[in-house]
ROFI-131384 format. One record per residue (C-alpha): chain; y, x, z; residue in one letter. Coordinates in Angstrom, 1 decimal. Last residue first. Layout:
<recs>
A, Y, X, Z, a;
...
</recs>
This chain:
<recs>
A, 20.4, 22.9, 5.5, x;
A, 20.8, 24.5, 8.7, x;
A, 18.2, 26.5, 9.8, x;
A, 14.9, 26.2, 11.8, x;
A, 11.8, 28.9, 12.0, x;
A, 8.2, 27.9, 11.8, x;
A, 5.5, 29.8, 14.0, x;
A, 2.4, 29.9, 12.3, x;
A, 2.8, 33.2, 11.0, x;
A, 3.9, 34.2, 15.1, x;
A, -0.1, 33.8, 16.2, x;
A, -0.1, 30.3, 17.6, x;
A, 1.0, 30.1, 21.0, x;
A, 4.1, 28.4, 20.5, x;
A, 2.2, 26.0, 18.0, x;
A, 1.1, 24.5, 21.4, x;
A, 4.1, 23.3, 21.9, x;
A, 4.4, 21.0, 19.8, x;
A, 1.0, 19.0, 20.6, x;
A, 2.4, 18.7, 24.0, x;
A, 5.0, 16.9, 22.5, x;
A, 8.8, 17.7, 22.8, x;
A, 11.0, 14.9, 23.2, x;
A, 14.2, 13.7, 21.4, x;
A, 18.0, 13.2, 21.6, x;
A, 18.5, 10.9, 25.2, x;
A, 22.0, 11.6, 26.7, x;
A, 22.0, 13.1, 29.8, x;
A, 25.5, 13.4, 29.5, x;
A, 25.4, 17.5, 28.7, x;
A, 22.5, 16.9, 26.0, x;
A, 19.2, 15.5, 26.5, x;
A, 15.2, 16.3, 25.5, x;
A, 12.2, 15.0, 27.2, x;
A, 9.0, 16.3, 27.6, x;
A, 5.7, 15.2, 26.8, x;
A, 1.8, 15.5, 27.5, x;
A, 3.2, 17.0, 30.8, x;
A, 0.7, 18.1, 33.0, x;
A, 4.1, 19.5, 35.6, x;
A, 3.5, 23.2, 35.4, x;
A, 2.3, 23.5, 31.9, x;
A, 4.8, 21.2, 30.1, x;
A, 7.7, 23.1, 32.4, x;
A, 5.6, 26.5, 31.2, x;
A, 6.0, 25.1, 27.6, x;
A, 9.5, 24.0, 27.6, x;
A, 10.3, 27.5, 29.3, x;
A, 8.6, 29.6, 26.5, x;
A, 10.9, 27.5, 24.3, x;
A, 13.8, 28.1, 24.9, x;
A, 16.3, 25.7, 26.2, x;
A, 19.3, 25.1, 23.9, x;
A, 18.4, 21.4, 23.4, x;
A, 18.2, 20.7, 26.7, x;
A, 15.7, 20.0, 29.2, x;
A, 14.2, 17.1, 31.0, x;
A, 11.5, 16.5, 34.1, x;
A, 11.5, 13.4, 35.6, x;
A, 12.0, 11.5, 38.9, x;
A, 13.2, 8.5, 38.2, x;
A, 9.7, 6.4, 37.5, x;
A, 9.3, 3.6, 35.4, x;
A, 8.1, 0.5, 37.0, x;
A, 10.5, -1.7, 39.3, x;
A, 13.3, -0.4, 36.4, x;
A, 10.7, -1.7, 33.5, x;
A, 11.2, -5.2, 34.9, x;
A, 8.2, -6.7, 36.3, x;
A, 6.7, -9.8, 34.9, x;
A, 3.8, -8.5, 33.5, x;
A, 2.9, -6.5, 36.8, x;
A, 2.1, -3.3, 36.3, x;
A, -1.1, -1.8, 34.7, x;
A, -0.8, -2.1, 31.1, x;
A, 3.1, -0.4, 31.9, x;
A, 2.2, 2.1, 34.1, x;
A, -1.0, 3.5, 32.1, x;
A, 1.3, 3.6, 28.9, x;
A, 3.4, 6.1, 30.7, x;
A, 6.9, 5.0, 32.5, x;
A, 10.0, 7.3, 31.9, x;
A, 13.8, 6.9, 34.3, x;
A, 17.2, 7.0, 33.8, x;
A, 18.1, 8.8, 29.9, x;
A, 21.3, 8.2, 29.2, x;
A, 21.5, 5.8, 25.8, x;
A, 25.0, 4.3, 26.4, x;
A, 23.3, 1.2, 27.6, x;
A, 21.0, 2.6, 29.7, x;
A, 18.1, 4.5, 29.0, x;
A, 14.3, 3.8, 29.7, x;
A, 11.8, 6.4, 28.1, x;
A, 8.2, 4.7, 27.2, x;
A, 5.7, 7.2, 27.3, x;
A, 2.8, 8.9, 25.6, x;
A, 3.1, 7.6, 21.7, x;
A, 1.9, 9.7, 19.2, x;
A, 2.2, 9.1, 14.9, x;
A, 5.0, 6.6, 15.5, x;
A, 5.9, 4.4, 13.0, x;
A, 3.6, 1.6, 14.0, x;
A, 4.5, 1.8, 18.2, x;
A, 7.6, -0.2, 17.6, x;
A, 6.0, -3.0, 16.9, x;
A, 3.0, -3.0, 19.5, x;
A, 6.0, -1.7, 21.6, x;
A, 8.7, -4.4, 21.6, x;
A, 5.8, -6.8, 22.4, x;
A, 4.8, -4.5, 25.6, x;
A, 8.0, -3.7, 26.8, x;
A, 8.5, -7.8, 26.7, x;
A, 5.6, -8.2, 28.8, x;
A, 7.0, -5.5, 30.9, x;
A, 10.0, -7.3, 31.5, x;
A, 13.5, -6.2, 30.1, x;
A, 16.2, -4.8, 32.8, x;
A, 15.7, -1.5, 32.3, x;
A, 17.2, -0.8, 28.9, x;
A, 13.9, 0.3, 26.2, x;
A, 13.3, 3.6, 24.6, x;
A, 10.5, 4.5, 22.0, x;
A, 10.4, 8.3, 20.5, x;
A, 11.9, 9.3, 17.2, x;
A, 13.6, 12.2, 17.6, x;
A, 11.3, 15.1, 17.2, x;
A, 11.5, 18.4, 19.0, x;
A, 10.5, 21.8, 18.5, x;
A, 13.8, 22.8, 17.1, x;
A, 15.6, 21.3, 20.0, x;
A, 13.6, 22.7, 22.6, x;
A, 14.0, 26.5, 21.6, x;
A, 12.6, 29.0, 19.4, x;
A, 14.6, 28.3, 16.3, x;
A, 17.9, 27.3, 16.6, x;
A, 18.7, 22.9, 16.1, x;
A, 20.7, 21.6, 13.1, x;
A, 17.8, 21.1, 10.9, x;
A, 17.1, 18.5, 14.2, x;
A, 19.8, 16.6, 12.9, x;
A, 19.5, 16.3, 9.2, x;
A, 15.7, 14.9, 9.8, x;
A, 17.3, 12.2, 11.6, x;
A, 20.2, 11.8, 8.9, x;
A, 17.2, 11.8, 5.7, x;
A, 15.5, 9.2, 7.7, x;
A, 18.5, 6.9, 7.8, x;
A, 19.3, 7.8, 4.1, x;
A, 15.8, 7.2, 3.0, x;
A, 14.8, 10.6, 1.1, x;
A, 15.7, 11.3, -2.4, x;
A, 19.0, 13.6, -1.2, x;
A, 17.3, 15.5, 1.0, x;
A, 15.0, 16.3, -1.4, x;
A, 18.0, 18.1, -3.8, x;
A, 19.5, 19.6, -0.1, x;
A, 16.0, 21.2, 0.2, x;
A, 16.1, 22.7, -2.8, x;
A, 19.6, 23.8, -3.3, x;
A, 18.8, 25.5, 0.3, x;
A, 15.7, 27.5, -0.6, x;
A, 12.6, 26.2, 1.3, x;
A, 11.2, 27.3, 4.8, x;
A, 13.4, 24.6, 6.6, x;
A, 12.6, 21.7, 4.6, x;
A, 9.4, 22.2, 5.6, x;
A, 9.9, 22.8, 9.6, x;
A, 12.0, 19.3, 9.2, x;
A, 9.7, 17.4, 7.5, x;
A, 7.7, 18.2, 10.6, x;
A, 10.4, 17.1, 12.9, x;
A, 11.1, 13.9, 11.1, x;
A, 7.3, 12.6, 11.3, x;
A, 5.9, 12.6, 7.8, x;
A, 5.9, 9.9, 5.1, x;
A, 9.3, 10.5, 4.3, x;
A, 8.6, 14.2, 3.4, x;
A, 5.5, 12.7, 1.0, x;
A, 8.3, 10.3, -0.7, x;
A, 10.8, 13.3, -1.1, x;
A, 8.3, 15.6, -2.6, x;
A, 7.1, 13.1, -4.9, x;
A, 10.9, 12.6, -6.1, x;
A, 11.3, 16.3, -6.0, x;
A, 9.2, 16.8, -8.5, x;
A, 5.8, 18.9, -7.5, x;
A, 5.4, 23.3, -7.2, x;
A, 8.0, 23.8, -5.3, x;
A, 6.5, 21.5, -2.0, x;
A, 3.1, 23.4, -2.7, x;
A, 4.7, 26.8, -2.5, x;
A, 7.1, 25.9, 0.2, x;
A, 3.9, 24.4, 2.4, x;
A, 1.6, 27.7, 1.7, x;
A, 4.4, 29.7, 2.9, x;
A, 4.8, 27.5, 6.3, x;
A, 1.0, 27.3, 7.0, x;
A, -0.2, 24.2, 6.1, x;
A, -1.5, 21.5, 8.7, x;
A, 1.7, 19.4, 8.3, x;
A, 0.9, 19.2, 4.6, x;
A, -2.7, 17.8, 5.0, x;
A, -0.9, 14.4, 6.7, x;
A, 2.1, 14.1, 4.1, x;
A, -0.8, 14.4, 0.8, x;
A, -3.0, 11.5, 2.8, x;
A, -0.1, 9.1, 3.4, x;
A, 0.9, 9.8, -0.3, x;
A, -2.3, 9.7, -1.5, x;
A, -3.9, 13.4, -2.3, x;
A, -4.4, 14.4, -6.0, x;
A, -1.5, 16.2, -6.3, x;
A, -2.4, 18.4, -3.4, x;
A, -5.6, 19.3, -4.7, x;
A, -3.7, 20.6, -8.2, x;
A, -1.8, 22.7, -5.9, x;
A, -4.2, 24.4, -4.3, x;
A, -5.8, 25.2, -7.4, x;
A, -2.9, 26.6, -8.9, x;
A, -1.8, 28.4, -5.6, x;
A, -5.9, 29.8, -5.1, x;
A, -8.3, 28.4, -3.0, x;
A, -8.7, 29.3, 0.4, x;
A, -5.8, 27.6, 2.3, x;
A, -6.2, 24.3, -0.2, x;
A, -9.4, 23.3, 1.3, x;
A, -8.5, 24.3, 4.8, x;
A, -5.8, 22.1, 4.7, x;
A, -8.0, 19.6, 3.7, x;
A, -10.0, 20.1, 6.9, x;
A, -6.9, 19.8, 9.0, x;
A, -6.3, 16.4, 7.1, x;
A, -9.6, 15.0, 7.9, x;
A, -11.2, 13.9, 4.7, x;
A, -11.1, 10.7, 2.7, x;
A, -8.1, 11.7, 0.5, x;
A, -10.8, 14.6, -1.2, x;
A, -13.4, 11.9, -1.8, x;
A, -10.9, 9.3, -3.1, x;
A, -9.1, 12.2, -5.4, x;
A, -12.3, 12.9, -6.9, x;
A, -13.8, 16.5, -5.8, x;
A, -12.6, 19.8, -7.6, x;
A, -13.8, 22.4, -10.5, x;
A, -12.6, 26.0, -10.8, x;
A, -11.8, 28.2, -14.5, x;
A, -9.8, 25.0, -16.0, x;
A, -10.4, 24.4, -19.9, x;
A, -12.3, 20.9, -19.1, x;
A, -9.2, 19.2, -21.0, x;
A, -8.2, 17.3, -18.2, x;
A, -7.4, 19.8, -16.1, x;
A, -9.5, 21.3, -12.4, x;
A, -12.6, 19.4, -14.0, x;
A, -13.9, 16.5, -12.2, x;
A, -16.8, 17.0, -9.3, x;
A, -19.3, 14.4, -7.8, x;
A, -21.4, 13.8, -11.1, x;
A, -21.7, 17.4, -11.4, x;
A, -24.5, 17.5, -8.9, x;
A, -23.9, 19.9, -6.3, x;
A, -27.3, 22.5, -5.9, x;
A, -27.9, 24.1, -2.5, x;
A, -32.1, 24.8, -2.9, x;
A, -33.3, 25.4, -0.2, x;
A, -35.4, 29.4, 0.5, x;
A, -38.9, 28.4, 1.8, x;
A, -40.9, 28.8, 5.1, x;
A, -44.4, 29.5, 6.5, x;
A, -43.6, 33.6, 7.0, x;
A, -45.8, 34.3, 4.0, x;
A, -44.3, 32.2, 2.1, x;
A, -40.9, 33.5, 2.7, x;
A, -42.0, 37.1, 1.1, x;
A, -43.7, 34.9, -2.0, x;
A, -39.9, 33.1, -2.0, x;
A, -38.1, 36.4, -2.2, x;
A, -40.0, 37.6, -4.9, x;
A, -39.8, 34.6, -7.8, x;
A, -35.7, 34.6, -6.6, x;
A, -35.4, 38.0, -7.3, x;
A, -33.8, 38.8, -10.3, x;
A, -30.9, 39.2, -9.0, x;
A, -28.8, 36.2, -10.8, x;
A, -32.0, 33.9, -9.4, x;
A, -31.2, 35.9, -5.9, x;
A, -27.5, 34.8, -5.9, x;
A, -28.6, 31.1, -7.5, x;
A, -30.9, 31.0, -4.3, x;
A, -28.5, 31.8, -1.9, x;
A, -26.6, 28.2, -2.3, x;
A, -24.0, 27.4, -4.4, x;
A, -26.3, 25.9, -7.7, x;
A, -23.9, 24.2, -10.2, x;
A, -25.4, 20.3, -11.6, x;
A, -26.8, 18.9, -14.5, x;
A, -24.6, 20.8, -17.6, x;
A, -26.4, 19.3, -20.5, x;
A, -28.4, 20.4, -23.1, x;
A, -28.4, 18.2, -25.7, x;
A, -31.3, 16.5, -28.0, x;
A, -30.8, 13.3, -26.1, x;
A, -30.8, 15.1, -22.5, x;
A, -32.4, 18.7, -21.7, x;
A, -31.2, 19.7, -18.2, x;
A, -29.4, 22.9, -17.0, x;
A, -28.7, 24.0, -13.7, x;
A, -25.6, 26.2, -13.2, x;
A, -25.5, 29.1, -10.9, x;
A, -23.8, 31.0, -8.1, x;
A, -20.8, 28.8, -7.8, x;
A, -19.0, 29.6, -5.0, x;
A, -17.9, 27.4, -1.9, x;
A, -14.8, 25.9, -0.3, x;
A, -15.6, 23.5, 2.7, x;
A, -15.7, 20.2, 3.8, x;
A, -19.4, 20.6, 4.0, x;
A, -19.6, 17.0, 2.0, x;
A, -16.5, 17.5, 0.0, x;
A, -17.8, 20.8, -1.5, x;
A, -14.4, 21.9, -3.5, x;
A, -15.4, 24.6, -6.2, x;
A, -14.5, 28.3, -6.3, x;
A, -15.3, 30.1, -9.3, x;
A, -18.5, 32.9, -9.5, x;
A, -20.1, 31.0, -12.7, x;
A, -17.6, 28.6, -14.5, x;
A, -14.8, 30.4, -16.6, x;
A, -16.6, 33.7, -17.9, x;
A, -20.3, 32.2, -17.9, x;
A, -20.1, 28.8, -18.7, x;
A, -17.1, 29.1, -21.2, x;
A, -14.6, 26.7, -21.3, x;
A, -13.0, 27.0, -25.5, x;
A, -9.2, 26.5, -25.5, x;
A, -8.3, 30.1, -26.0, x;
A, -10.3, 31.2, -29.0, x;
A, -12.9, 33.8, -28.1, x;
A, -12.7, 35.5, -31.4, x;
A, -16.7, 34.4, -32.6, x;
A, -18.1, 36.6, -35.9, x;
A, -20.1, 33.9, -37.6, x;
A, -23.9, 34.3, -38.3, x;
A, -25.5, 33.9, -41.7, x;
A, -26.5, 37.7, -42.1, x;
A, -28.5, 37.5, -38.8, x;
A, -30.2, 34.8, -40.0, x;
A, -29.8, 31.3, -39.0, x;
A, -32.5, 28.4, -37.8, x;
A, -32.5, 29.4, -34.2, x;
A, -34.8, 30.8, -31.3, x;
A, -34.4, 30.5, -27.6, x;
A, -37.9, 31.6, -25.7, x;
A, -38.6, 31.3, -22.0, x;
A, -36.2, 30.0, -20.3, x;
A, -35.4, 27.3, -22.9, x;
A, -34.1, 26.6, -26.1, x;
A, -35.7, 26.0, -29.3, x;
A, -34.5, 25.8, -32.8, x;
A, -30.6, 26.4, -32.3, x;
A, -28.7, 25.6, -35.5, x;
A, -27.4, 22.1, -34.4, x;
A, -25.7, 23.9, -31.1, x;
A, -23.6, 25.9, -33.0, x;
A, -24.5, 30.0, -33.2, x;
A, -21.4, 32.5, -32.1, x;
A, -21.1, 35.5, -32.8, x;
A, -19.9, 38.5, -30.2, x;
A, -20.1, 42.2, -31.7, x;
A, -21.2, 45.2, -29.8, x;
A, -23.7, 45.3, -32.3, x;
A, -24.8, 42.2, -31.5, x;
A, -23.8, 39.8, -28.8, x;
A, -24.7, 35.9, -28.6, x;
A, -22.7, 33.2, -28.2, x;
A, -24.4, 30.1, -27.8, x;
A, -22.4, 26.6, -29.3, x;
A, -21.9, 22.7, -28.0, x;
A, -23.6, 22.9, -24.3, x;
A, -23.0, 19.7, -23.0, x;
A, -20.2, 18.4, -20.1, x;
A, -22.2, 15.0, -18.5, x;
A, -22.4, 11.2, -19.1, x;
A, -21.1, 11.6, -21.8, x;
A, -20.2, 14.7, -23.0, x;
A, -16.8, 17.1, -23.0, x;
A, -17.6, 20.7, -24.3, x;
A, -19.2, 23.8, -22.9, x;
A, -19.2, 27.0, -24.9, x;
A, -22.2, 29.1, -24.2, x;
A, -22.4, 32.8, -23.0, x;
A, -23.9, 36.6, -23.8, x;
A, -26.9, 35.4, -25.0, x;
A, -28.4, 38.6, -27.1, x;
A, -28.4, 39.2, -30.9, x;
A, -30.3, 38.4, -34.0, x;
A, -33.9, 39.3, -32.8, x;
A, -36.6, 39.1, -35.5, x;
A, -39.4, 36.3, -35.3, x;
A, -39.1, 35.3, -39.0, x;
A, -37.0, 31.8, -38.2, x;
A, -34.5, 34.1, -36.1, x;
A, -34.7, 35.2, -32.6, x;
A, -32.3, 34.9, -29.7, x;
A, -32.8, 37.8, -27.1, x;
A, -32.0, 36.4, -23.3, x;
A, -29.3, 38.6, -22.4, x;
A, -28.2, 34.9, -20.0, x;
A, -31.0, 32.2, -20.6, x;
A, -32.2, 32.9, -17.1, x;
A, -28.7, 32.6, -15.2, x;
A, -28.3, 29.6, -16.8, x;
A, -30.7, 27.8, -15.2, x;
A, -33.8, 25.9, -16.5, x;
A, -36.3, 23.8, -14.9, x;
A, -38.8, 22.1, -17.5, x;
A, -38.2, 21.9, -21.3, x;
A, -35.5, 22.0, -24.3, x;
A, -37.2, 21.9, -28.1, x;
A, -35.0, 20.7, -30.2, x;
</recs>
């Protein structure tokens, strides 16, 4: 087998195959690609003649590379190919597919795919995503690098080595390709988001599954409502149920309020009881105003403990609770009477009593208020949080300044609450 220098498959592709005598036999039209170790391998060519496809197994190909590809068969010998379902092809199921590049944190095209003689094999090295497998496609790759010459620069090449991708399903039959689960769980959540907003549902959806739990519960905050139900419907509810666990209470919440009722009464029902009641709660709240933008887990101590105690109870505390900004104090029948920030507390006197510290005059609304009016009081004051009471002053939740800036989001973004 004769398989040399830098070779693409873009260059093989309508390349004429020839027989033994020197007489064309048909045209590349693709190559199957099969499992290898270490890399996928070309196992079959098909070529096109006559408006026919055949296909010519890897042991009958003489020579292969850009510049000549010749096999041991005769036209007459060649088998008729029917495009069975389970084959991956480069050209139909590889080249123009999305693929996850976990470096750029971004979704990108595969333009090419760079192939490499190994063991008598020729193996699928890496895909090209860069502008150079566009112009290689083009023709024009040769021209466009004279043209940069002459301006003292060079086209890079943008190649992804297949080592760092896995095949969308097991059986390499999947049209895109993905990172490792580790690679994918490492990134920021908002950028996995991302990931998953510009592929396709399957696609999306196999990313997901790959995700940690901590990691899968972090990117599907970030979602958009729609893309949220479709990911949620698309695993069992017992993973659903552990990822909903994972996430604050009021975000669970604006999932579990975009999904059919059966649905989101079946997850419900796998979540923790006590969690299950607080994200039961603020289902309860109307859209649009401070109870369905709030959550209620926040930290509240009595007034009488020190603030060295404050302090203990909060490093524990503090563990569950994705963003801390104030301690609340509340008396005994949980009225809210006074707020301290962090600053107050590391800064006060250790053995001071929260009720020497916090301060009593606050800012509060209700759950009915809208919420336009929780973000201009958040506005108006430099909030970073507001609380939320009922008619007794009752402590319920607080809004985060983080909540309310999904009021201004364009309306898609927006997440509606209804009973479940």
């Amino acid at each position: 087998m004769a398989l040399f220098g830098e070779l693409f498959l873009s260059e093989i592709i309508k390349k004429p195959v020839f027989d033994p005598k020197g007489e064309i036999i048909g045209r590349v039209k693709d190559v199957i690609v099969v499992k290898g170790d270490p890399l996928p391998q070309i196992s079959a060519v098909i070529v096109y003649r006559k408006g026919q496809a055949y296909i010519i197994i890897w042991t009958a190909i003489n020579i292969f590379n850009k510049r000549i590809i010749s096999s041991f068969l005769y036209a007459d010998a060649l088998q008729v190919y029917e495009y069975p379902e389970d084959d991956l092809l480069a050209v139909r199921d590889i080249l123009d597919k999305q693929i996850v590049d976990a470096n750029g944190a971004k979704v990108v095209r595969v333009n090419d795919i760079k192939l490499e003689g190994y063991h008598g094999s020729a193996v699928l090295l890496a895909v090209d995503v860069g502008m150079r497998g566009i112009l290689r496609r083009l023709g024009a790759e040769h021209s466009s690098d004279e043209v940069l010459r002459f301006f003292n620069t060079q086209l890079s090449y943008n190649l992804i080595s297949w080592n760092y991708m896995q095949p969308l399903r097991p059986e390499l039959k999947a049209i895109a390709l993905t990172v490792p689960r580790q690679m994918l769980s490492d990134l920021h959540p908002a950028d996995i988001a991302d990931l998953i907003s510009q592929v396709s549902r399957e696609e999306g959806a196999h990313l997901f599954k790959n995700l940690d739990i901590e990691a899968a519960a972090d990117a599907l905050s970030e979602l958009m409502p729609e893309r949220q139900a479709e990911i949620i419907n698309s695993i069992d509810t017992e993973q659903a149920a552990d990822i909903l666990e994972e996430m604050q209470p009021d975000e669970a919440a604006d999932v579990l309020s975009d999904l059919p009722t059966e649905k989101a009464k079946e997850i419900l029902e796998h979540i923790d009881r006590e969690e299950a009641e607080d994200i039961q709660e603020l289902l309860g709240h109307e859209e649009d105003t401070a109870g369905g933008l709030m959550t209620n887990i926040f930290i509240a101590y009595p007034p009488q403990i020190t603030v060295t105690e404050a302090i203990e109870r909060f490093k524990k505390d503090a563990e569950e609770i994705e963003s801390v900004y104030y301690i609340y104090v509340v008396d005994e029948d949980e009225k809210l009477i006074g707020v301290a920030s962090l600053r107050d507390i590391i800064m006060a006197d250790p053995q001071a009593q929260l009720a020497e510290v916090m301060e009593t005059k606050m800012k509060s609304v209700t759950p009915e208020t809208d919420d336009m009016i929780v973000a201009e009081i958040i506005s108006k004051y430099n909030l970073v949080a507001l609380p939320v009471v009922d008619a007794e002053n009752v402590l319920l939740g607080i809004v985060g300044v983080d909540d309310v800036i999904d009021i201004i989001l364009p309306p898609a973004a927006k997440r509606g609450r209804r009973k479940v």
